[in-house]
C-alpha positions as CSV (number, residue, x, y, z in Angstrom):
1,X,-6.8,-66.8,-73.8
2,X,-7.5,-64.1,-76.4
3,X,-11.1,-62.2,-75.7
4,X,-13.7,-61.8,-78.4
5,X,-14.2,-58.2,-79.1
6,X,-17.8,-57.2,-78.4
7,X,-19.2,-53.7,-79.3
8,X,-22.5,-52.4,-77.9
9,X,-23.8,-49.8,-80.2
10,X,-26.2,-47.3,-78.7
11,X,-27.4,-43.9,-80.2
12,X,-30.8,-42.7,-78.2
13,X,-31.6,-42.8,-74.7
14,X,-33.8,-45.9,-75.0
15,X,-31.0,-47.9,-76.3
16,X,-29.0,-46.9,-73.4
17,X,-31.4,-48.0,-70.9
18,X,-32.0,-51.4,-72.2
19,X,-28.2,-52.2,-73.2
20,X,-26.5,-51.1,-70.5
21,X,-27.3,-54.5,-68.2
22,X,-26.3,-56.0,-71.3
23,X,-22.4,-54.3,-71.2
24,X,-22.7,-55.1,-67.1
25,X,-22.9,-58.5,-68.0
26,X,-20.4,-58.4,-70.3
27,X,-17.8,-56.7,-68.5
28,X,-18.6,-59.5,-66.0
29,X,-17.5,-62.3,-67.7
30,X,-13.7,-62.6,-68.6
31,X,-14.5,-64.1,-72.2
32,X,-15.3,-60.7,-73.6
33,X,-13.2,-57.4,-74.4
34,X,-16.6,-54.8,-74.1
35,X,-16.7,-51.3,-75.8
36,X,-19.3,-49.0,-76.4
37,X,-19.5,-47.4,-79.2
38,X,-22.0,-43.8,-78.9
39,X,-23.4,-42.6,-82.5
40,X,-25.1,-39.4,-80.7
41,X,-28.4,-39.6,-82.0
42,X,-29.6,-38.5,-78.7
43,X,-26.5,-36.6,-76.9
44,X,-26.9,-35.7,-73.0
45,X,-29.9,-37.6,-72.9
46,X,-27.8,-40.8,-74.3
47,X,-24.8,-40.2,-71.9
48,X,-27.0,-39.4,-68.4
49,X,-28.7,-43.4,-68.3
50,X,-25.2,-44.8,-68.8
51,X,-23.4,-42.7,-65.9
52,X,-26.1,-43.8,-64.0
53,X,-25.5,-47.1,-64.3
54,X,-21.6,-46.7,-63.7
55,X,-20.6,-46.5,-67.7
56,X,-19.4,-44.7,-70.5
57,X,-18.6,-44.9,-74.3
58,X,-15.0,-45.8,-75.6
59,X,-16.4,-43.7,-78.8
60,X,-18.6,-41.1,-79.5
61,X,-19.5,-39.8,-83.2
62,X,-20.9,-37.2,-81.5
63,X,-23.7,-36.9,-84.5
64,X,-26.3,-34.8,-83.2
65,X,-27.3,-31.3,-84.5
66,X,-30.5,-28.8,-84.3
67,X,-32.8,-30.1,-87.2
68,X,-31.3,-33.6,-88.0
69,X,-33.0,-35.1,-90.9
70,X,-33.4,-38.8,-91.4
71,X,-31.2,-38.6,-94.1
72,X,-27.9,-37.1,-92.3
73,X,-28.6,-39.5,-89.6
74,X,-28.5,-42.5,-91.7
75,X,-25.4,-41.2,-93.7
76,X,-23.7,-39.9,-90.6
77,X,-24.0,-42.9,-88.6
78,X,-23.1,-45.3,-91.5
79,X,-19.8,-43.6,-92.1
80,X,-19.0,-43.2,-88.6
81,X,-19.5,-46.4,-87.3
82,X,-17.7,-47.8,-90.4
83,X,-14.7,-45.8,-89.5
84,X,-15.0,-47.5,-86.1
85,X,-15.0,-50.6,-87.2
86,X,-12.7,-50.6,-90.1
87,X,-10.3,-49.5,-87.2
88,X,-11.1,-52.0,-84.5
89,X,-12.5,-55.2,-86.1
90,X,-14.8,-56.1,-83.6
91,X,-15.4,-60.2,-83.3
92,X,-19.5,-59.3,-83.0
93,X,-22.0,-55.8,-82.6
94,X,-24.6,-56.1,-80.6
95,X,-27.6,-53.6,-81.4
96,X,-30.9,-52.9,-80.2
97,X,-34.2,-52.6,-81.3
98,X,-35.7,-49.9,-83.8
99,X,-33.3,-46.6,-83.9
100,X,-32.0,-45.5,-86.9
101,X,-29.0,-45.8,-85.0
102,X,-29.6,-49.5,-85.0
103,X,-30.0,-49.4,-88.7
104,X,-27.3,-47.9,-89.8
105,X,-24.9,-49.6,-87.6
106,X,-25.9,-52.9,-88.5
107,X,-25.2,-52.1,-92.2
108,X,-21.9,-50.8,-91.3
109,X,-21.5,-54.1,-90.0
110,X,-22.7,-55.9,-92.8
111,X,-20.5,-54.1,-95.2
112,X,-18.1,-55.6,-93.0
113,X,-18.7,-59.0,-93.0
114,X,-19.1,-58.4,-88.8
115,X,-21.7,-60.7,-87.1
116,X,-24.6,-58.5,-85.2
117,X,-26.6,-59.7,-83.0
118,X,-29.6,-57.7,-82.4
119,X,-31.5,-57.4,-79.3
120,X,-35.1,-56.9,-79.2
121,X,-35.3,-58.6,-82.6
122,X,-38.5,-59.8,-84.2
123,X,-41.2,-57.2,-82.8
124,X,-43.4,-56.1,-85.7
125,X,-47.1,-53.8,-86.2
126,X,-47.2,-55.0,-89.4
127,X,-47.2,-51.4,-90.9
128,X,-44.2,-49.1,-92.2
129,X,-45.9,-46.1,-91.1
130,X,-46.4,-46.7,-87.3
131,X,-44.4,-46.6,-86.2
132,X,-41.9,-44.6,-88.6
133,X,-39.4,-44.8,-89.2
134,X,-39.2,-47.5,-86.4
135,X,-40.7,-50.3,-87.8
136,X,-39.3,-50.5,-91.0
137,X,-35.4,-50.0,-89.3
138,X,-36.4,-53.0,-86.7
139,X,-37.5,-54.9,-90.3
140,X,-34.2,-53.9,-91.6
141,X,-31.7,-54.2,-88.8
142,X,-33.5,-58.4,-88.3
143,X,-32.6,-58.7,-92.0
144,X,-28.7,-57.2,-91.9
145,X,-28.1,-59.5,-88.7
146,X,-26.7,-62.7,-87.5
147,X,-28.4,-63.8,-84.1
148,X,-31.7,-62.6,-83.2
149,X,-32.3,-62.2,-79.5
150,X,-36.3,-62.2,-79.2
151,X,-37.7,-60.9,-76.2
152,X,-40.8,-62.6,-76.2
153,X,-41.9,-65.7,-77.8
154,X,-44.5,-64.0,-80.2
155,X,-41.2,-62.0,-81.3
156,X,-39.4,-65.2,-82.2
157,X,-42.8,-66.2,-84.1
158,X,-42.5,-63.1,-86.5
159,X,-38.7,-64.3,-87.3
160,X,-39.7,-67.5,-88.1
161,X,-43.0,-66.7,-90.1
162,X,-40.6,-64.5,-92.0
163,X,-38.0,-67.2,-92.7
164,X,-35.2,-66.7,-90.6
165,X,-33.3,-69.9,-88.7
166,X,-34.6,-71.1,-85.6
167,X,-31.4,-72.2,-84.5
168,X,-30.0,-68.9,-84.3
169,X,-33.4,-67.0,-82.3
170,X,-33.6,-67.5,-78.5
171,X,-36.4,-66.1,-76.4
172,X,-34.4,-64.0,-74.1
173,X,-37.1,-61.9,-72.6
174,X,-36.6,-58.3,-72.4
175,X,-33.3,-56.4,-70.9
176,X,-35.5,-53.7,-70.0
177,X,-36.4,-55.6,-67.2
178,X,-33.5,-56.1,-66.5
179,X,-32.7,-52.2,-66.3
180,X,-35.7,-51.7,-64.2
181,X,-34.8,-54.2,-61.6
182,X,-31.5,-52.5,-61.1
183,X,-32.4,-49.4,-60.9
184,X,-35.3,-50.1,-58.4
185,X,-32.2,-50.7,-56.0
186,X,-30.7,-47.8,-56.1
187,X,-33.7,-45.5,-56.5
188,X,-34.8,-44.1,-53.0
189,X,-36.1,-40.4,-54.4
190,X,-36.4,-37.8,-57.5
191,X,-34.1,-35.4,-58.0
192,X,-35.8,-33.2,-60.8
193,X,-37.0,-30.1,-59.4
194,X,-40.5,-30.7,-60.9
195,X,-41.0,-34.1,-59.1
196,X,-40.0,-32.1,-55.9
197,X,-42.5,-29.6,-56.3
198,X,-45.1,-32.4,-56.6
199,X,-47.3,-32.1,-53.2
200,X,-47.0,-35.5,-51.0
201,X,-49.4,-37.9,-52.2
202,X,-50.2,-36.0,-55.3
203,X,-52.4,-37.5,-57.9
204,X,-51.0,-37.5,-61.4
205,X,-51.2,-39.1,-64.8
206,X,-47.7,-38.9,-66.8
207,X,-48.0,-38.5,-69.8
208,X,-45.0,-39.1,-72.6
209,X,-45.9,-38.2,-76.5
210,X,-43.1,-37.5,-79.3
211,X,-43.2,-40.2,-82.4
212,X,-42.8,-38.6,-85.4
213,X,-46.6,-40.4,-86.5
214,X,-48.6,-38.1,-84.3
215,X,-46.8,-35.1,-84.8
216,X,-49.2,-32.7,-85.9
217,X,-53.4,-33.1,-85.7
218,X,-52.5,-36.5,-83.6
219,X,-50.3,-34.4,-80.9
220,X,-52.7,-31.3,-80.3
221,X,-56.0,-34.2,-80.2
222,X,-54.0,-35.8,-77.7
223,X,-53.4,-32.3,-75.6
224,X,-57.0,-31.8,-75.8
225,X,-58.0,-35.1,-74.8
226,X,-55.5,-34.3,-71.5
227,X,-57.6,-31.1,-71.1
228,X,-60.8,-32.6,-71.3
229,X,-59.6,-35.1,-68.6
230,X,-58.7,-32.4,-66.3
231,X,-62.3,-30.2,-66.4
232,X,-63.7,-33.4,-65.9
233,X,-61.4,-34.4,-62.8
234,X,-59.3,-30.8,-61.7
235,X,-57.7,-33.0,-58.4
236,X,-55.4,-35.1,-61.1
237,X,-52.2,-33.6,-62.5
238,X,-50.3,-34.3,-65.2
239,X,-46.6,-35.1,-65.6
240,X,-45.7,-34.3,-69.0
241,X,-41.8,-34.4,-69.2
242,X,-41.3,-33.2,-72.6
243,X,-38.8,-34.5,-75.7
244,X,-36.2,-32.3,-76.8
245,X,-38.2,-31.8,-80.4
246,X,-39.0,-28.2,-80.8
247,X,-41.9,-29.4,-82.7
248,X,-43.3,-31.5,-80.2
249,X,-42.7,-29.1,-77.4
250,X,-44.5,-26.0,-78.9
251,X,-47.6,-28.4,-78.7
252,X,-47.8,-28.7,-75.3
253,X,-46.8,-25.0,-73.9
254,X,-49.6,-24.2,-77.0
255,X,-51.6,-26.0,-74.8
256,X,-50.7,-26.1,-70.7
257,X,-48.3,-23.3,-71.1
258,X,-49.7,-21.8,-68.4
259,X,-52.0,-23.8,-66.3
260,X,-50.8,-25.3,-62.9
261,X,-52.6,-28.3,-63.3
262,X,-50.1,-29.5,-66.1
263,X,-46.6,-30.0,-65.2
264,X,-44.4,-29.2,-68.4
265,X,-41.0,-30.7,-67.5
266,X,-37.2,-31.3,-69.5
267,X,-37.0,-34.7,-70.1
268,X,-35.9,-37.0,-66.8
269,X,-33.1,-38.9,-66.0
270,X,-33.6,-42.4,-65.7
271,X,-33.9,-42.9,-62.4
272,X,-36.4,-39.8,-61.9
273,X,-38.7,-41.8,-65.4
274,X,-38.6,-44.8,-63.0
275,X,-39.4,-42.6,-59.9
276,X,-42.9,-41.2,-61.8
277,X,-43.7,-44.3,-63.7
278,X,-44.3,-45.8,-60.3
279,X,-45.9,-43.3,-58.2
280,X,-48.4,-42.3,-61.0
281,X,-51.9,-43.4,-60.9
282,X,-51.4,-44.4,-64.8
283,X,-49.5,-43.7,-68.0
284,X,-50.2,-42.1,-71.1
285,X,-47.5,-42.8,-73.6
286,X,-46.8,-43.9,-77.4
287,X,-43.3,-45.1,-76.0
288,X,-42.6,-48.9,-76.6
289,X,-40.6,-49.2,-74.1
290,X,-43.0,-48.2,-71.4
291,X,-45.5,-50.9,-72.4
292,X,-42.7,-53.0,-71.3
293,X,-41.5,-51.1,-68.0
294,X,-45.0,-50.4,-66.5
295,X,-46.2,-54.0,-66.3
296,X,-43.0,-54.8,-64.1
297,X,-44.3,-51.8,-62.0
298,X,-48.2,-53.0,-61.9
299,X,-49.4,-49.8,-64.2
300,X,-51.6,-49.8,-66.6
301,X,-50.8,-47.6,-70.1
302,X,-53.1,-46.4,-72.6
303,X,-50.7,-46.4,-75.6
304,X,-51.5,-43.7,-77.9
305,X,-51.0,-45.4,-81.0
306,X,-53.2,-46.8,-83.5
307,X,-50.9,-50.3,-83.7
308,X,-48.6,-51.5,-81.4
309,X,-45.7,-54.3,-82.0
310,X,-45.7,-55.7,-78.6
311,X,-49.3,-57.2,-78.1
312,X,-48.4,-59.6,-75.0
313,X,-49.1,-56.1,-73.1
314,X,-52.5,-55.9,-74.6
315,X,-53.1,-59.3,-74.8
316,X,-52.3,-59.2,-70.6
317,X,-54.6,-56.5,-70.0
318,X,-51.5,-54.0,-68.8
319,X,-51.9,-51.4,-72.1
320,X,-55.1,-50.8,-74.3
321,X,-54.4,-48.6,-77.7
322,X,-56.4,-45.5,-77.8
323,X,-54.2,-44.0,-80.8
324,X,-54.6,-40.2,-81.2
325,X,-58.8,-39.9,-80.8
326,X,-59.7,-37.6,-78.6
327,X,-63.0,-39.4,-77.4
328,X,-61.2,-42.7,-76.8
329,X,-58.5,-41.3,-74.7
330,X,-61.1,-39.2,-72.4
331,X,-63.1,-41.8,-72.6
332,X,-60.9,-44.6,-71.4
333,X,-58.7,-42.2,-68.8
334,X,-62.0,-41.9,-66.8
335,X,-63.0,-45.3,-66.7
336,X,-59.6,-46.3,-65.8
337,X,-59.6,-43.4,-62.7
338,X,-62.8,-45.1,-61.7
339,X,-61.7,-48.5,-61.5
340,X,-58.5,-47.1,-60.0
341,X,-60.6,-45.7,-57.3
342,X,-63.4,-48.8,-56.9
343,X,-60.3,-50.8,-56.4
344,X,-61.7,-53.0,-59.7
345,X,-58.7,-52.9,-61.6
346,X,-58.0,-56.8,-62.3
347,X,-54.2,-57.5,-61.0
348,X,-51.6,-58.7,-64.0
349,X,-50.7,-62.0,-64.4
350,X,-47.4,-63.0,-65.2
351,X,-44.7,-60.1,-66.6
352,X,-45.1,-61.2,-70.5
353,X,-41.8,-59.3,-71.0
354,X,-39.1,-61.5,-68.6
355,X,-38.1,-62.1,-65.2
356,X,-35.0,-60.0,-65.0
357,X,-32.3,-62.1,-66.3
358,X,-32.2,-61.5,-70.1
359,X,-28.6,-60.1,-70.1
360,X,-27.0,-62.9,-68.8
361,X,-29.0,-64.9,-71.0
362,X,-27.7,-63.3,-74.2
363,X,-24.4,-63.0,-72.7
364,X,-24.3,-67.4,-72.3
365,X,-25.2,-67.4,-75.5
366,X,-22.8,-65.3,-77.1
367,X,-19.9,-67.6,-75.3
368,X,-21.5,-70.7,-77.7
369,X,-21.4,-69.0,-80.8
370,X,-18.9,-66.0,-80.4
């Protein structure tokens, strides 16, 4: 029986985390010839989640250089991936979520007359610039593809709303669950030297900033915020592992450089994120994919963003936005501690972002239409 060709395109470490159950599924099923194809948007940080999770690309454009603008990403992945594709004619790509890796891609694909199917599709703030330039490539990608794999039924909404056929959107629920779930079996302790150095029992707050939007004023309020927090309660820590952004990191050692209380760390491995995500007391983050992991791990986030395009986590009481004002985070980081503390902090109902079985999911589907 001849396979359909299936190519997984992944370019940042997110991606890589959330398709790599999907490619474990795949390689499962004996319908489907798998390969993943690596732009190198992000590069160690892209290849470490995959190892982990007993995989590896079959290409690599290997894109990544100091300084990378927008614009060479775009160009560079577009012409790469085209190359790729001219060469291999896959039968469908499968891409994911919000990258400009995911953009460009899928127009490569387009030019091609390939079907995508995008995972993750449908999320939307409602507003180009936050995030950018996120939103607008997860507006893009949804237009470029073919089947739209919604994680969430208030995903699938947007789609509709916006026009696009219902009998080619299924609510999936997210595959970041199902990356969390099988990690959680294999994770027994850190690694990372800073998570070792961490006393037993330590209380910490980690704490994740880097899109592009609060680069600037928004960063250094939200490193002030952080110090305030800490002269009001010096027995918390703070877990800062930070992004590989030179102008993102001269923020924080501006700011905790030298103070013990702040723990400035290289960016973790998967397994060590999952580690500190669940020991922590809470999460500070303007990562999207955290307000989809910590519920799954019963943690609250304060997402410091002014919009977010997953509100089931607000709506379920697991994230609250505080954006980039100083008074708001402080404000809302000592109330949480106290209700951590006072044992008043309501539990979560049900996990608004799937039960663990999204990958196969897609996979079944792809059999009925690939």
């Amino acid at each position: 029986m001849h396979k359909q060709s299936v190519y997984i395109v992944i370019g940042t470490r997110p991606e890589a985390i959330k398709m790599a159950p999907v490619a474990l599924a795949l390689q499962k099923d004996t319908t489907f010839d798998l390969s993943i194809l690596a732009t190198g948007q992000h590069a160690d940080m892209l290849l470490a989640p995959l190892a982990f999770f007993g995989l590896k690309p079959d290409f690599n454009l290997s894109i990544m250089k100091e300084g990378q603008s927008l614009d060479y990403i775009t160009s560079s992945i577009l012409e790469g991936a085209g190359k790729v594709f001219d060469e291999t004619r896959p039968s469908v790509v499968l891409v994911h979520g919000d990258t400009t890796t995911t953009f460009a891609s899928t127009l490569a694909a387009f030019y091609r007359g390939i079907p995508v199917g995008h995972v993750e599709a449908g999320l939307r703030s409602h507003d180009f610039a936050h995030p950018f330039p996120e939103e607008m490539n997860r507006v893009l990608a949804d237009r470029l593809s073919t089947y739209w794999f919604s994680p969430t039924k208030g995903a699938k909404e947007n789609l509709l709303v916006e026009g696009y056929p219902e009998d080619r959107i299924w609510v999936t629920g997210n595959t970041v669950i199902d990356a969390l779930l099988l990690a959680g079996e294999k994770i027994s302790r850190p690694a990372d030297s800073a998570l070792l150095a961490l006393p037993p029992n330590a209380k910490f707050i980690l704490v994740t900033a880097h899109r592009r939007e609060s680069w600037g004023e928004g960063l250094h309020r939200i490193c002030s915020a952080i110090a305030e927090i800490n002269r009001f309660r010096p027995d918390i820590r703070f877990l800062i592992p930070m992004h590989k952004n030179p102008k993102v990191r001269e923020v924080f050692y501006e700011h905790f450089g030298d103070n013990d209380s702040f723990i400035l760390s290289e960016p973790l491995d998967y397994p060590d994120f999952v580690w500190a995500m669940k020991h922590s007391l809470f999460i500070l983050s303007d990562s999207g994919g955290v307000q989809e992991e910590a519920p799954a791990l019963k943690k609250a986030v304060l997402v410091l963003r002014d919009v977010t395009e997953r509100p089931e986590a607000v709506e379920e009481g697991t994230a609250l936005l505080v954006g980039t004002d100083r008074d708001r985070i402080v404000g809302e980081s000592l109330r949480l501690l106290d209700a951590l503390e006072q044992g008043k902090v309501h539990p979560m109902k049900k996990n608004p972002f799937g039960d663990g079985h999204a990958s196969d999911i897609i996979v079944q589907i792809l059999k009925s239409f690939c």
